[in-house]
Legacy VTK file of the C-alpha trace (Angstrom):
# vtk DataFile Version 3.0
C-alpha trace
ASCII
DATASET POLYDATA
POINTS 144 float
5.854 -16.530 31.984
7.312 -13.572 29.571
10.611 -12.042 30.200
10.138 -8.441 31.455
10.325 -6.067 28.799
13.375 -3.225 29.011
13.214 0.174 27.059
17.020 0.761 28.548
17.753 -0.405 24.435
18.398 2.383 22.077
14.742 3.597 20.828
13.509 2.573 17.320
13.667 4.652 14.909
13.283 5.216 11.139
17.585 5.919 11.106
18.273 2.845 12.636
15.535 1.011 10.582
16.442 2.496 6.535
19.262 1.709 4.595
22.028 4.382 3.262
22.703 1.881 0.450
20.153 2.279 -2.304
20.090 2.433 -5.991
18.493 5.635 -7.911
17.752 6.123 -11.070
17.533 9.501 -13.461
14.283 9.868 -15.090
16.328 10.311 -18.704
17.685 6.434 -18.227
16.176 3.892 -20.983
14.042 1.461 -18.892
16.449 -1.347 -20.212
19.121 0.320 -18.154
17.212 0.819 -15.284
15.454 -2.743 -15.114
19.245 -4.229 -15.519
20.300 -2.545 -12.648
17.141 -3.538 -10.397
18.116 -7.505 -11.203
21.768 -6.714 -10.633
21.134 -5.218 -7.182
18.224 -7.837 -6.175
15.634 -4.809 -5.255
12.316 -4.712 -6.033
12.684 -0.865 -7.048
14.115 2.522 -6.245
13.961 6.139 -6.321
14.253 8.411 -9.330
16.020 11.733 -8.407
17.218 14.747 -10.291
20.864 16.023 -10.200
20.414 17.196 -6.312
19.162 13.916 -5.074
15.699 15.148 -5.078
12.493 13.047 -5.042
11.113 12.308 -8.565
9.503 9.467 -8.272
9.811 5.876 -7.927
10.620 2.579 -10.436
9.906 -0.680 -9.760
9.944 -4.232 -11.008
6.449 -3.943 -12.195
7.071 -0.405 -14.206
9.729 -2.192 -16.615
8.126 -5.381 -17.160
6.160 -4.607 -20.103
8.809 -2.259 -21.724
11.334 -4.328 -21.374
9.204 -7.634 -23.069
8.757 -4.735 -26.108
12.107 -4.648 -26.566
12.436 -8.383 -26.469
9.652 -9.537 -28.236
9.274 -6.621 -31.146
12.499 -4.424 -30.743
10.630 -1.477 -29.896
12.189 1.698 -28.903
13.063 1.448 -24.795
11.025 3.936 -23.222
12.881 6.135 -20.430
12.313 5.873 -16.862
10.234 9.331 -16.440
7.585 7.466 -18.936
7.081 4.205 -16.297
7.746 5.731 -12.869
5.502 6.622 -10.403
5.772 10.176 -9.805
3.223 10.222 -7.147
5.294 8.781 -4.356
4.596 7.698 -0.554
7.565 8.933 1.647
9.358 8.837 4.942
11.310 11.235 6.994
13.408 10.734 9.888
11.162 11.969 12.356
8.226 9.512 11.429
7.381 6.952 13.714
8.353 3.518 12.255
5.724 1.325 14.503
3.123 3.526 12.405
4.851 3.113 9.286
4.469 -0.476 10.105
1.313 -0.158 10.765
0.577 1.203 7.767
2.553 -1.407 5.685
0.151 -4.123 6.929
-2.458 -2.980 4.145
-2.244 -2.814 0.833
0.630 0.025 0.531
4.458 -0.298 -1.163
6.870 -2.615 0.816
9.869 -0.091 0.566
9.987 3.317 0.995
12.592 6.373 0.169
13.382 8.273 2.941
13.551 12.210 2.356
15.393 14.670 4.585
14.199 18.396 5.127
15.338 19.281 1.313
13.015 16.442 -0.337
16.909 14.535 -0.992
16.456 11.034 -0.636
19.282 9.598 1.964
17.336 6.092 2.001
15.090 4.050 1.887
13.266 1.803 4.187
10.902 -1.788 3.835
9.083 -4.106 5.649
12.010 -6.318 5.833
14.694 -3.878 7.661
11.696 -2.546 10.241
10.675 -6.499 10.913
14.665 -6.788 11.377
14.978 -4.174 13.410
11.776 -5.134 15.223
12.938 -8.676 15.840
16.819 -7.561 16.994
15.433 -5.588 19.947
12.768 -8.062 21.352
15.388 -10.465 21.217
17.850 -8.256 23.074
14.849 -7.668 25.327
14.874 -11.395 26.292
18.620 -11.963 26.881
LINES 1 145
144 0 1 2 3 4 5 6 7 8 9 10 11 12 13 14 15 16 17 18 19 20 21 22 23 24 25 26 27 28 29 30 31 32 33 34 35 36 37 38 39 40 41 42 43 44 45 46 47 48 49 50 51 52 53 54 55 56 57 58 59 60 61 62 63 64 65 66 67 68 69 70 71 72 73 74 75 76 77 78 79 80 81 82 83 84 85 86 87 88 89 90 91 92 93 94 95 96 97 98 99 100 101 102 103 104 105 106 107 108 109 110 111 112 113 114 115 116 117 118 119 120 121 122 123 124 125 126 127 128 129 130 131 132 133 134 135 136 137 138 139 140 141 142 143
């Protein structure tokens, strides 16, 4: 028999789900630069933002790969970050509803996402990981 579930718990939401702590990235960096600080930090990619914080696009592992072997392999000029990034980018806001962002991470869309306040600044970012997490901590809070 399953323990009864309590919503007493503070509700899930995308605040309590994202992180604050994220790496950005200007759109004038050398993709060199940029892919250095991805394998520093252990992500798997980040925002690009303007002076203001706002949304440019996004740069990820896979963007720098092949720029980054040019400059290994033939010493070709690094390209910048605005040349690689995805400028067409799927976001979050606080207000969304993270069991449908879940939902919608179960297909074939990006595992992190920036997270954009009512000015299009980015004040995090959000992935499968930290909503499973967050997921996980309250069912087993449930069952204490």
């Amino acid at each position: 028999m399953s323990a009864p579930h309590n919503n007493t718990h503070t509700p899930l939401t995308i605040e309590n789900c994202m992180s604050r702590k994220f790496v950005s990235f200007k759109a004038t960096m050398p993709v060199v630069e940029a892919a250095i600080s991805l394998v520093t930090n252990e992500l798997i990619g980040g925002p690009v933002v303007d002076d203001q914080g706002k949304l440019l696009g996004w740069f990820s592992e896979q963007d720098c790969l092949k720029p980054v072997m040019n400059v290994l392999y033939y010493s070709e000029r690094v390209a910048t970050v605005s040349k690689v990034m995805h400028p067409d980018v799927l976001t979050v806001k606080l207000g969304d509803d993270p069991i449908e962002l879940a939902n919608q991470m179960l297909g074939a869309k990006p595992k992190i996402y920036p997270v954009l306040d009512e000015h299009n600044k980015v004040i995090g970012v959000i992935s499968r990981r930290r909503i499973l997490r967050a997921m996980c901590q309250r069912i087993s809070k449930e069952w204490d």
